[in-house]
Each structure stands twice: as structure tokens, then as C-alpha cells.
N, C-alpha and C positions, 0 to 999 in steps of 0.2 A: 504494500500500500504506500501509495504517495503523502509525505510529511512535507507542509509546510515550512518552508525553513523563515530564519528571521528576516532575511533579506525579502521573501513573500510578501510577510507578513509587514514590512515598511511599506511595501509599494500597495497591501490589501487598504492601509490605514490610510495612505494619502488618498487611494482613489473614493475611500468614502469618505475625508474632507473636503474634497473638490482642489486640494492642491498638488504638488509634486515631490517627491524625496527630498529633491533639495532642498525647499521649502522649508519641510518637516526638519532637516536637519541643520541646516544653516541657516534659516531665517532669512534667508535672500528669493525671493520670487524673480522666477527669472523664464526668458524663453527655453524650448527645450532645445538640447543640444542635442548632434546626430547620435551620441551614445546613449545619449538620456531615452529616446524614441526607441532606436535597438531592445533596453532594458525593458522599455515598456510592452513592446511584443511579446518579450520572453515571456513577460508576467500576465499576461493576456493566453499565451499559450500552454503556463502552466497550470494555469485557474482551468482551462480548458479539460487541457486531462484529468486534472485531479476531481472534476463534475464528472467528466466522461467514465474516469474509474471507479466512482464511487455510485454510479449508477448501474456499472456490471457486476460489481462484487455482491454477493445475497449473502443475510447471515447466515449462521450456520443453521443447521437443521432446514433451508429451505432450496426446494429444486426449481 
């Protein structure tokens, strides 16, 4: 099963503030930079799987 890591979990918090990591961490509001967007897919695509896996996996006792 897929775990959340911390770095997730900064980019889960900013996206439900409506701000960005950086934001969140340095206090500076800023446009986003080409790595910053990069990052942001990632975390878009691992929100992604970790729905998608936790929609196949059944608990136990169930077929």
C-alpha cells in the first residue's frame, strides 16, 4: 500500500489552503517556477494512484 510521505502531505496542505509550498514555507508568495509545476504533477499523480489503489485493494474477508 501507498504511504503518504511528508513531502505529500506539504503539497496535500497547501493545495487545501489555496497556496503553494513555498508559501507555506517561506512566507514569500511567488509565481510558480518550472520545478515548482514539475512537483506539482508529481503530486497530482500520486494523489492519483494512491485513490486508484485504494479503490482496488478490499479488506480482508471480502471477494
Amino acid at each position: 500500500m501507498l504511504e503518504p510521505t511528508a513531502a505529500y502531505a506539504r503539497f496535500e496542505l497547501a493545495e487545501r489552503l489555496g497556496t503553494t509550498v513555498r508559501a507555506l514555507l517561506s512566507g514569500q508568495p511567488g509565481p510558480l517556477t518550472a520545478m515548482e509545476e514539475y512537483l506539482w504533477q508529481r503530486f497530482w499523480a500520486a494523489r492519483a494512484r494512491i485513490a486508484q489503489q485504494n479503490r482496488t485493494i478490499k479488506p480482508s474477508g471480502q471477494r
